[in-house]
Backbone bond lengths (Angstrom), bond angles and torsions (degrees), N, CA, C in turn:
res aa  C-N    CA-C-N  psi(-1)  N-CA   C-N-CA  omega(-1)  CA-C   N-CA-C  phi
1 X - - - 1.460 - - 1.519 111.31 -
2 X 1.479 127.14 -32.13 1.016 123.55 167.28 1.391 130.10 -59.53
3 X 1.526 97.24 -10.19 1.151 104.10 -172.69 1.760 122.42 -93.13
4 X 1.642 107.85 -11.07 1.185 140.82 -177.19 1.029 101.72 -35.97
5 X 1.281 125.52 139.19 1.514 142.55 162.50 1.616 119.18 -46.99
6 X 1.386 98.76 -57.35 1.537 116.63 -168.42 1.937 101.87 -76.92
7 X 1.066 111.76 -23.93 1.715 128.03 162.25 1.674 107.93 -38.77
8 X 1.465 106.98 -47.94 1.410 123.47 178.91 1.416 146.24 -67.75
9 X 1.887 74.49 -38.91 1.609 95.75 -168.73 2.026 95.14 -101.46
10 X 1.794 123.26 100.79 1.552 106.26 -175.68 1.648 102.71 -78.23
11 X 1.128 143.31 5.30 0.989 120.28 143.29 1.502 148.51 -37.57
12 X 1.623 92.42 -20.73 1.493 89.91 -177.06 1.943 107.27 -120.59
13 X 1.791 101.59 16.72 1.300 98.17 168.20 1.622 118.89 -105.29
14 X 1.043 98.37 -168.07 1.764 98.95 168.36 1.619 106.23 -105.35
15 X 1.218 107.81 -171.18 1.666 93.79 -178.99 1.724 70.76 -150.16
16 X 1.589 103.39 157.07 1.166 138.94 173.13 0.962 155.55 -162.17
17 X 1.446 124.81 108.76 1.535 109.06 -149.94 1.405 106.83 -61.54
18 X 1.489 82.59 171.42 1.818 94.15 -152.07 1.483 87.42 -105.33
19 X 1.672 152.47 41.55 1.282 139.15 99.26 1.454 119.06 -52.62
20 X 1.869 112.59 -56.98 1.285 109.40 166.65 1.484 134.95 -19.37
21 X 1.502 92.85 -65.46 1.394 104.32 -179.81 1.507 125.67 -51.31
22 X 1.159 111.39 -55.03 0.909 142.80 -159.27 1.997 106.80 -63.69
23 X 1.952 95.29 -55.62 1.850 88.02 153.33 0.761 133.22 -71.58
24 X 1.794 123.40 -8.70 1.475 113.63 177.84 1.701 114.58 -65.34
25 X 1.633 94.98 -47.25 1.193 105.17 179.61 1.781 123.83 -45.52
26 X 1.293 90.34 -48.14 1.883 87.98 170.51 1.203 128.40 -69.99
27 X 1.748 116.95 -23.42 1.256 107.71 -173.34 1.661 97.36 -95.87
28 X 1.427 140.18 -6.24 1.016 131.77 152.13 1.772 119.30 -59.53
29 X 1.273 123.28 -45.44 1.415 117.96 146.96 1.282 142.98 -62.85
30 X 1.334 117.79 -14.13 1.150 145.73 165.59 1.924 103.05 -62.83
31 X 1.079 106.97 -74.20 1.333 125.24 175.68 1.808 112.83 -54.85
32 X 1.216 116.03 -29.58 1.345 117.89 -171.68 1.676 108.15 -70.33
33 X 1.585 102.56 -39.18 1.638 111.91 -178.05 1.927 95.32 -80.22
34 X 0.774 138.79 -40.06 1.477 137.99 176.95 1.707 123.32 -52.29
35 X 1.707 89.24 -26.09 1.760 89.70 168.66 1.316 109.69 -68.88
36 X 1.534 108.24 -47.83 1.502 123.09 -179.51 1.627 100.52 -19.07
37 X 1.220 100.91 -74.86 1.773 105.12 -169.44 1.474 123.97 -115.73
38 X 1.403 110.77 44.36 1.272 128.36 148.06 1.504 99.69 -50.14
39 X 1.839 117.76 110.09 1.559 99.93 133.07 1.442 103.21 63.27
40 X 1.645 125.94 30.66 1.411 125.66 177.50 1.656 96.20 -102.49
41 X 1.389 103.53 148.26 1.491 120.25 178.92 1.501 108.76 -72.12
42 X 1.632 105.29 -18.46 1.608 103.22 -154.50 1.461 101.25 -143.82
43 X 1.221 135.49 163.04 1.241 118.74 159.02 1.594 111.63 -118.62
44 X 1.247 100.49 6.39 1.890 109.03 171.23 1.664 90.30 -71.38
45 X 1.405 107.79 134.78 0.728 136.23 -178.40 1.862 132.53 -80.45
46 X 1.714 82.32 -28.65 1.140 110.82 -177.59 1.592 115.87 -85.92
47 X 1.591 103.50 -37.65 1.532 97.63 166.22 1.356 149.51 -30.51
48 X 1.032 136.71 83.61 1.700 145.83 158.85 2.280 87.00 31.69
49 X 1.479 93.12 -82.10 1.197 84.81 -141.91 1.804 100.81 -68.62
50 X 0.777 119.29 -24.14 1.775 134.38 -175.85 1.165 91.01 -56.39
51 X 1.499 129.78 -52.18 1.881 121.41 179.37 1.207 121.87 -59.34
52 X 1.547 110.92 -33.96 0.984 130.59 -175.50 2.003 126.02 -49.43
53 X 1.679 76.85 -50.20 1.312 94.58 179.96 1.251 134.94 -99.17
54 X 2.032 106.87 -13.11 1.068 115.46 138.89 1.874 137.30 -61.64
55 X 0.856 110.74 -34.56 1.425 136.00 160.91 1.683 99.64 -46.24
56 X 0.987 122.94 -75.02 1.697 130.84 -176.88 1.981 95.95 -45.62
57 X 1.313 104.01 -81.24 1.613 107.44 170.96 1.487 137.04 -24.05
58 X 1.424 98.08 -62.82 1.864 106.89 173.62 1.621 101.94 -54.32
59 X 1.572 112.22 -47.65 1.915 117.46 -172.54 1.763 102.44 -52.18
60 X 1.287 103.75 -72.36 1.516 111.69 161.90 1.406 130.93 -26.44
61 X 1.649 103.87 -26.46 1.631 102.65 -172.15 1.217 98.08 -80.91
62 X 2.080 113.55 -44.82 1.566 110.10 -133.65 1.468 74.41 -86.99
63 X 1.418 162.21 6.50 0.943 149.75 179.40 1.200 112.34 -85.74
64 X 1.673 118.48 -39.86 1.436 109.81 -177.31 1.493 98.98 -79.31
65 X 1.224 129.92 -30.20 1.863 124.04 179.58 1.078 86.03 -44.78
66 X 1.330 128.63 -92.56 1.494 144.34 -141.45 1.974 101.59 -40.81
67 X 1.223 113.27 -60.63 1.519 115.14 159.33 1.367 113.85 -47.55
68 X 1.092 136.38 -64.29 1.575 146.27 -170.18 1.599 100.62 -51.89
69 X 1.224 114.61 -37.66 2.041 128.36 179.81 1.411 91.97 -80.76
70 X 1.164 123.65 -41.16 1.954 106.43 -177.50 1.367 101.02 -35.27
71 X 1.696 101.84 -97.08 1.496 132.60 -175.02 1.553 111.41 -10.63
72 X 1.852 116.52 -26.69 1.256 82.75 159.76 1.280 146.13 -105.41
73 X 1.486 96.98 20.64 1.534 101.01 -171.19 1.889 110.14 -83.49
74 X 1.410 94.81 142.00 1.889 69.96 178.79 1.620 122.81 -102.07
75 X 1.470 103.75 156.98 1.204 109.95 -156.28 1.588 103.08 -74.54
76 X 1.795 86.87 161.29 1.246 118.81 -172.95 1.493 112.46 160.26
77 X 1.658 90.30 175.22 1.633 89.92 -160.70 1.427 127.99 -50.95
78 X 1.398 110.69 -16.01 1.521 133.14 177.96 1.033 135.93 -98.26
79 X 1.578 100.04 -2.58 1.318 113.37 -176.86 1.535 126.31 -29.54
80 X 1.375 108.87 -62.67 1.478 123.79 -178.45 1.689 108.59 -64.56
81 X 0.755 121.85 -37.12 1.940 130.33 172.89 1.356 104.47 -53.26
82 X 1.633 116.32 -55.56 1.834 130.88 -165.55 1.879 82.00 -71.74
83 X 1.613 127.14 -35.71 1.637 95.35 -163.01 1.313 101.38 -90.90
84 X 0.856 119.29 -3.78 1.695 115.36 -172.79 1.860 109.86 -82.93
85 X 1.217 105.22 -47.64 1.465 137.18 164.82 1.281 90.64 -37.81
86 X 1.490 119.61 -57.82 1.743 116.14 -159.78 1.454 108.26 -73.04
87 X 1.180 123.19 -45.60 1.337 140.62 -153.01 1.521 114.46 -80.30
88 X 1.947 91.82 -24.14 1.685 91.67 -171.72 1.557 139.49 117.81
89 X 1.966 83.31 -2.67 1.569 103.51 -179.16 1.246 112.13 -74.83
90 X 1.242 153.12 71.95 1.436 139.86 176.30 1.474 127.25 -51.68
91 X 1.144 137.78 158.49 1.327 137.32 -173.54 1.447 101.33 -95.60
92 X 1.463 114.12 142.69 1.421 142.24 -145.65 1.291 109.20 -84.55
93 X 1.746 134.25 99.76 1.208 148.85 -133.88 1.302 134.69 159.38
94 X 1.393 122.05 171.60 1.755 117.24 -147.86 1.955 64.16 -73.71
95 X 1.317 139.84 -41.57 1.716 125.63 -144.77 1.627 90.05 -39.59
96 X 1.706 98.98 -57.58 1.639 107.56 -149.92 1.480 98.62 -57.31
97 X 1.460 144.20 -37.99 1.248 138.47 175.43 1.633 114.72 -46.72
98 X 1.212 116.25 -58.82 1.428 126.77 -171.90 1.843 109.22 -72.37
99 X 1.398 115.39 -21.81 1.674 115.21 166.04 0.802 100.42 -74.10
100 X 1.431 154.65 -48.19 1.157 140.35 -123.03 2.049 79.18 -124.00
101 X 1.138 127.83 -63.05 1.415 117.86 162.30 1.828 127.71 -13.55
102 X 1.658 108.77 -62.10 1.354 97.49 -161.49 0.993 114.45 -92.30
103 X 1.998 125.46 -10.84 1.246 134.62 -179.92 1.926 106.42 -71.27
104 X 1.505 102.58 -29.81 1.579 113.76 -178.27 1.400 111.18 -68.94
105 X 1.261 111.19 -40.64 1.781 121.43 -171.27 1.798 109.19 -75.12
106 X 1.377 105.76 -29.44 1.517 127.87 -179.96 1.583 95.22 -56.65
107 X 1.398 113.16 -82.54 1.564 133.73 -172.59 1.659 101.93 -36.97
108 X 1.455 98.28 -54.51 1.798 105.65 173.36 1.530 136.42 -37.56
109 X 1.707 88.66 -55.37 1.589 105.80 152.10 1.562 134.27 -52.23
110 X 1.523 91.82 -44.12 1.978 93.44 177.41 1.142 92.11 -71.86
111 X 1.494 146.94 -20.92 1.232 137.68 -170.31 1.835 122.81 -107.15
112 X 1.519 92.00 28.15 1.822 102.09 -172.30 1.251 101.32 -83.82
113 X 1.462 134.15 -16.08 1.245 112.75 155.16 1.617 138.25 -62.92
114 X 0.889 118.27 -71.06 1.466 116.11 158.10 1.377 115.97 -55.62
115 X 1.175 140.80 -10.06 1.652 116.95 162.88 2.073 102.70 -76.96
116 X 1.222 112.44 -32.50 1.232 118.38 -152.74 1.842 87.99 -79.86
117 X 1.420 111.43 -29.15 1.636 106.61 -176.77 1.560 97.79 -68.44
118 X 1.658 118.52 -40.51 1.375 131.62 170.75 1.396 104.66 -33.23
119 X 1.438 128.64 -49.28 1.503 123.42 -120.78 2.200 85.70 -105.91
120 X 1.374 106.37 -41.41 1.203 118.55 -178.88 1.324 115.70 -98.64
121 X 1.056 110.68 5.76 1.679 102.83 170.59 1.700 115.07 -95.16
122 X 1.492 124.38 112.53 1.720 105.51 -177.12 1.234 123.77 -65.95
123 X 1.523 110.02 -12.01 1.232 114.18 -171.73 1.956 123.92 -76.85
124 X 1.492 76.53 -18.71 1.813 89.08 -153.98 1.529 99.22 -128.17
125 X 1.111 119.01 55.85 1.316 130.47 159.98 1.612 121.18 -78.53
126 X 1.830 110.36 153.97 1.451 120.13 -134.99 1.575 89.75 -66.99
127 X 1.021 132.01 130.39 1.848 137.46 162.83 1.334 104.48 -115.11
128 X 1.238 103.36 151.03 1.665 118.91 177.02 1.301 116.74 -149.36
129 X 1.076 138.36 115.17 1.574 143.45 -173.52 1.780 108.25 -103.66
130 X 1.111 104.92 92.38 1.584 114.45 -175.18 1.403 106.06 -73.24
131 X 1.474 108.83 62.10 1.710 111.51 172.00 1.582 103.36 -100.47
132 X 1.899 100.81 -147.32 1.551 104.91 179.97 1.392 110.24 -81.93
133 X 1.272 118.55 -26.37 1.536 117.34 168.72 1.320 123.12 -61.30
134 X 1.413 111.16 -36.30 1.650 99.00 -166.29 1.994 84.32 -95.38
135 X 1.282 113.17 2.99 1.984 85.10 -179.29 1.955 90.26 -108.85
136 X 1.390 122.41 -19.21 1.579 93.27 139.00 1.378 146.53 -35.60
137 X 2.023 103.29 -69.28 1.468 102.70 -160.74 1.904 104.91 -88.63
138 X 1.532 112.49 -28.16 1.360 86.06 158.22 1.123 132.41 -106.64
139 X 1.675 133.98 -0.23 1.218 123.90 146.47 1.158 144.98 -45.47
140 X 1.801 106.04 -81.87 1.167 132.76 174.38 1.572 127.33 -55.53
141 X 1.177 120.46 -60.21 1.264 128.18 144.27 1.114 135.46 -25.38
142 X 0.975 135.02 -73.37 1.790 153.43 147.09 1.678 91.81 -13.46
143 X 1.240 116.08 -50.48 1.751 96.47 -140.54 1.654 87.05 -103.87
144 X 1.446 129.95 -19.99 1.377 131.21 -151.50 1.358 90.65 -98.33
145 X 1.669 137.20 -42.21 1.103 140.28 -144.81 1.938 88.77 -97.37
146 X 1.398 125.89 -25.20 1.324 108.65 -173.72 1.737 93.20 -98.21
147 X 1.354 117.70 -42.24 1.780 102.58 165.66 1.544 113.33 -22.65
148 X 1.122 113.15 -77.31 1.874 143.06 164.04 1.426 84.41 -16.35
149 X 1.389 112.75 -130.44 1.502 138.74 157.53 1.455 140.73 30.73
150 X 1.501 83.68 -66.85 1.806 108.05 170.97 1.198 113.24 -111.19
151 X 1.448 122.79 -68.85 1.074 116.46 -158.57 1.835 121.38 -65.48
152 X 1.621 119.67 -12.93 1.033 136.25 -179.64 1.408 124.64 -104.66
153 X 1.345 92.73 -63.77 1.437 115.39 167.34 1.968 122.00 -45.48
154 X 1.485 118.08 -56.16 0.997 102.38 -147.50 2.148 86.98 -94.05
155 X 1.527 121.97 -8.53 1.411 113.66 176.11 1.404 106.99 -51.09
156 X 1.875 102.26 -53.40 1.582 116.61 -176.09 1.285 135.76 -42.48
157 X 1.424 91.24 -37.53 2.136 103.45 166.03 1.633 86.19 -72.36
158 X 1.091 114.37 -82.10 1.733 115.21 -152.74 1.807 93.21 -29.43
159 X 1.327 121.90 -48.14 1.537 107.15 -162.54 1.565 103.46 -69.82
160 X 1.481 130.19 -16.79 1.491 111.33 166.77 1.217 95.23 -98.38
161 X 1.018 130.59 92.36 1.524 140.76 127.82 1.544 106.93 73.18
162 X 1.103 131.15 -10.44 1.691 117.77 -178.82 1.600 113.87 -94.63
163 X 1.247 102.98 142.03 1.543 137.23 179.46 1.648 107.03 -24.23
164 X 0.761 116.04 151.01 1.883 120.79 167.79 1.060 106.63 -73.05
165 X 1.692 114.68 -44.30 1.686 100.54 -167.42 1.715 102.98 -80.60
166 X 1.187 124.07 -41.28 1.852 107.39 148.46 0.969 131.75 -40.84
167 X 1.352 125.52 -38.06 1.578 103.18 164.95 1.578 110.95 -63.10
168 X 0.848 114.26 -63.03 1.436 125.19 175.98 1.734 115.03 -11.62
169 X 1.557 103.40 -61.53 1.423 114.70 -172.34 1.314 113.62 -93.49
170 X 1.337 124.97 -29.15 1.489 146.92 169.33 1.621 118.90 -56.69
171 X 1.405 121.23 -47.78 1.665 130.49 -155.51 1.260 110.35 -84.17
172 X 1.726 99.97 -39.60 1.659 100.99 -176.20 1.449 118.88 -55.25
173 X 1.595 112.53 -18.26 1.669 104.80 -170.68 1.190 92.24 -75.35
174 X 1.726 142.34 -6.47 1.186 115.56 -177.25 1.183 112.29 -84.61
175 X 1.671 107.09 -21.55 1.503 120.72 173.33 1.489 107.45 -58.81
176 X 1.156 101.65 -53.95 1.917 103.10 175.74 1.116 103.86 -29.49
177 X 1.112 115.40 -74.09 1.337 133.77 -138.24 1.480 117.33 -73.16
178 X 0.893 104.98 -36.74 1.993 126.81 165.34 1.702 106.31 -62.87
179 X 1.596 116.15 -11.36 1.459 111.27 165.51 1.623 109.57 -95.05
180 X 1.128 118.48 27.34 2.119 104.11 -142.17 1.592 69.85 -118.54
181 X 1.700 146.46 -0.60 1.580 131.51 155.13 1.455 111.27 -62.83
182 X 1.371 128.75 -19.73 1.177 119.17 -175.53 1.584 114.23 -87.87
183 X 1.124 109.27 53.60 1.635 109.27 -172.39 1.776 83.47 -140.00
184 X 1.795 117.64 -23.74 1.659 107.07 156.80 1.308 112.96 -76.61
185 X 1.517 112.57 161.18 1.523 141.03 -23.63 1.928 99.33 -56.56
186 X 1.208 120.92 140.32 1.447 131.06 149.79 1.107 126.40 -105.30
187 X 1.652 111.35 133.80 1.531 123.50 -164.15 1.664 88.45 -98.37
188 X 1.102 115.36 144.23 1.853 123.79 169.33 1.211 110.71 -57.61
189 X 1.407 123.71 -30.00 1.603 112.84 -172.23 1.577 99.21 -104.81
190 X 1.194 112.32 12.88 1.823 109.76 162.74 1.589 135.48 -137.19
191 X 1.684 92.76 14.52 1.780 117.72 -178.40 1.799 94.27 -55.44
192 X 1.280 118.08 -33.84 1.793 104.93 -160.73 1.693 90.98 -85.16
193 X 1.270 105.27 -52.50 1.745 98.63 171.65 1.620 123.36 -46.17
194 X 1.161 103.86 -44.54 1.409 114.31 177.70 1.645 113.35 -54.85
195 X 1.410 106.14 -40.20 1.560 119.06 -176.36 1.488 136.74 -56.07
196 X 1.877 77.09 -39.39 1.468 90.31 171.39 1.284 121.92 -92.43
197 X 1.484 121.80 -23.00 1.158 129.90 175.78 1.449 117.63 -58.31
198 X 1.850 110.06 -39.22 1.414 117.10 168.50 1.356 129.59 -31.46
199 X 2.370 89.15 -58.92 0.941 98.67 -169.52 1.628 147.32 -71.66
200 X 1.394 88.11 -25.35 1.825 115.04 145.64 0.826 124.92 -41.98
201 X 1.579 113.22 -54.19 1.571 114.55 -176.23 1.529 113.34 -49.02
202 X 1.781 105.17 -49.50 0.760 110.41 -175.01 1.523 131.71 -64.64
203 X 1.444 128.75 -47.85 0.748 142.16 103.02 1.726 116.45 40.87
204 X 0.942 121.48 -98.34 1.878 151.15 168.19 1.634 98.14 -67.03
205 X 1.221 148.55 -23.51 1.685 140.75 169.75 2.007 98.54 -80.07
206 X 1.146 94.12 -41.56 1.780 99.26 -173.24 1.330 85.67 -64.65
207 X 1.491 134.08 -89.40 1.581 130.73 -166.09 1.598 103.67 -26.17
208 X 1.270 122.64 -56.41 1.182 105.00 -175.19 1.107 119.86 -79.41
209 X 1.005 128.35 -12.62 1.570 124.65 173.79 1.890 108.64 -74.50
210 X 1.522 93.52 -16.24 1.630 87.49 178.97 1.962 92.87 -77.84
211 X 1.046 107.40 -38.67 1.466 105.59 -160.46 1.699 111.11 -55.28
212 X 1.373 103.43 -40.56 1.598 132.60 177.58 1.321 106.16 -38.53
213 X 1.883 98.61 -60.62 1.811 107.38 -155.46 1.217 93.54 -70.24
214 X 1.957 130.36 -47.25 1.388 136.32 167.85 1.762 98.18 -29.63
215 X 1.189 143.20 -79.03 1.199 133.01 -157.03 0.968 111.97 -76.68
216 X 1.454 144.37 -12.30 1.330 155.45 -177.86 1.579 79.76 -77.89
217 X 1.309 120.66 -87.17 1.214 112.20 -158.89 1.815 134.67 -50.69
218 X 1.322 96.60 -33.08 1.449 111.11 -179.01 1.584 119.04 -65.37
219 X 1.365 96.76 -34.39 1.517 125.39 -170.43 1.592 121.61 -83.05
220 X 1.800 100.99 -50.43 1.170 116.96 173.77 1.924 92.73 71.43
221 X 0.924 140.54 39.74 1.580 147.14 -158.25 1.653 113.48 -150.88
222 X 1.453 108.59 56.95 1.908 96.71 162.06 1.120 135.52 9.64
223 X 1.761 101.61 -82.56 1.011 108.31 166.66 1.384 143.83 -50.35
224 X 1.293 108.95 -45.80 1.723 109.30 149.19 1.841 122.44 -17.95
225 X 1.173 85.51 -68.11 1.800 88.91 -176.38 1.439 111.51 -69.74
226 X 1.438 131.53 -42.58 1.478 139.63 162.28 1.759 100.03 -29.12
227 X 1.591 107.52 -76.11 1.463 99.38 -175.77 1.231 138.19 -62.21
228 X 1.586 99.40 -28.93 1.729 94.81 171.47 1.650 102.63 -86.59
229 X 1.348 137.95 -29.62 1.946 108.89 161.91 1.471 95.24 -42.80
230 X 1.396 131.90 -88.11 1.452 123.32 -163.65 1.115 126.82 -31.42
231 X 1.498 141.46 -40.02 1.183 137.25 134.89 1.406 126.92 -31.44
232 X 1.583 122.68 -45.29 1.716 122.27 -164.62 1.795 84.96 -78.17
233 X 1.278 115.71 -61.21 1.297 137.01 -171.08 2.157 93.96 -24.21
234 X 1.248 100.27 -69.12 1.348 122.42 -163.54 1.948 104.04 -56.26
235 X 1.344 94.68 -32.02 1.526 110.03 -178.43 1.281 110.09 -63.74
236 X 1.631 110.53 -40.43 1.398 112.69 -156.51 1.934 113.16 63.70
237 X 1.839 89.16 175.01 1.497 90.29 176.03 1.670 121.70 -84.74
238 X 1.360 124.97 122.34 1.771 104.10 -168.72 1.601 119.90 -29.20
239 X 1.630 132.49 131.31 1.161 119.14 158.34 1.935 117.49 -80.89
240 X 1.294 101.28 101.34 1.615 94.01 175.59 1.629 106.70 -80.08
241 X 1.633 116.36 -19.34 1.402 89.73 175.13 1.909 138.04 -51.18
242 X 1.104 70.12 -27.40 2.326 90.11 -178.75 1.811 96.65 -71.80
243 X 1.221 106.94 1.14 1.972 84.82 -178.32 1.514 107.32 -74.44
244 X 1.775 106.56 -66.10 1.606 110.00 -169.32 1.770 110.59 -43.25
245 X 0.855 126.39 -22.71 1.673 131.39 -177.65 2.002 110.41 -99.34
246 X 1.047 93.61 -17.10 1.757 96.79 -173.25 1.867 100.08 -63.48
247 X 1.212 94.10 178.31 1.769 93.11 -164.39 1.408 93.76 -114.56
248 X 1.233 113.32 -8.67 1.398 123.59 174.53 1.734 110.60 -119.24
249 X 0.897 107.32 68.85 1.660 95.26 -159.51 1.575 101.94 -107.85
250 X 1.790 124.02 -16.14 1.363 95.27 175.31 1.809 97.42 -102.04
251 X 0.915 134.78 -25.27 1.807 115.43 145.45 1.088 100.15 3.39
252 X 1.789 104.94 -97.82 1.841 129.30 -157.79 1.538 90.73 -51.45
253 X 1.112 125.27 -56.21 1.880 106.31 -177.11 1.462 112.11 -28.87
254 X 1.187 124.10 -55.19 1.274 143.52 -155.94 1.135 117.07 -87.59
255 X 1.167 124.41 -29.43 1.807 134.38 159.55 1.478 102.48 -77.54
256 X 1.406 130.89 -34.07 1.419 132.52 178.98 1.705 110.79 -48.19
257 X 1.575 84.94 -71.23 1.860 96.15 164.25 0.817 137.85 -45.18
């Protein structure tokens, strides 16, 4: 994306000061966790109807971003070419195969440990339950949170004036931070567990969100980042607790490494 044509030419961007930017950006993340629990019956997350209606909301959100990111581009004959360009739409071709290809095989690799414990373990072979949970966390999610994220979020800094490699290292804490609701509901006898667990989370969503904006940017390819969250998403975070007890456990050492 840095490499973008229309990147070059500021005629065809907006310019914005970079306070502007900068609140838009939060109160667009700001607002993204607020659909979450608009007016929810439940705050289990897991509930049928709570997905349900989160699911409807997040779709609804990344739709008005994606509109709300038009308006600022200014018009002209190219208009629609410069937003698509911005957002991540690539034009239809072996390119889009091979972006969306080497960023997937990359993630795969950081992730050859646990697929390879996957691959040799008999017990723990790949399952997938194509219910409302798994077309949440790797559907919906995946594609709404980098719409959000990337495709909106990180043009909007670049148009007030800050660096790529700041966006890059800078944006994800907003990404973090838009995960830091899942530490509600808290039980009293698990707020310190809960705390730390947050903070990891948080923690490990920022890294990847740096990794994201890195492929967002390099790639200039949405979809790229959509599929590899759905992939990390699907991975989960490694469990090292199951090694010292596994029956195969210096194997998994060794595929870990």
């Amino acid at each position: 994306m840095s490499d973008n044509q229309f990147y070059t030419k500021k005629e065809f961007l907006p310019e914005l000061g970079s306070t502007t930017s900068l609140v838009t950006c939060i109160l667009l993340a700001l607002f993204f966790v607020l659909s979450l629990y608009f007016r929810n019956p439940s705050r289990n997350r897991n509930d049928p109807i709570v997905m349900r209606k989160r699911i409807n909301r997040v779709l609804a959100y990344s739709v008005f971003c994606l509109v709300f990111f038009y308006f600022f581009i200014p018009n002209s004959n190219y208009k629609l070419n410069v937003y698509l360009k911005l957002i991540g739409i690539p034009s239809l071709g072996f390119d889009l195969i091979t972006q969306c290809f080497y960023p997937l095989l990359l993630t795969m690799i950081l992730f050859l440990g646990p697929l390879l414990m996957y691959i040799f373990d008999e017990e723990d072979k790949f399952t997938f339950n194509f219910d409302l949970e798994f077309f949440r966390d790797i559907v919906v999610g995946p594609s709404v949170e980098e719409i959000c994220f990337r495709a909106v979020i990180c043009p909007l800094l670049f148009f007030g004036g800050y660096h790529i490699r700041s966006i890059i290292i800078f944006s994800p804490i907003l990404f973090g931070f838009a995960h830091f609701h899942h530490i509600f509901p808290i039980e009293k006898d698990t707020i310190v567990r809960k705390l730390l667990i947050i903070t990891l989370q948080l923690c490990f969503t920022s890294l990847f969100g740096m990794y994201s904006a890195f492929i967002f940017f390099r790639t200039g390819n949405l979809l790229a980042c959509i599929l590899t969250h759905a992939f990390c998403n699907s991975m989960g975070f490694p469990n090292f607790g199951d090694l010292p007890d596994h029956p195969k456990k210096n194997s998994n050492v060794f595929h870990i490494v």
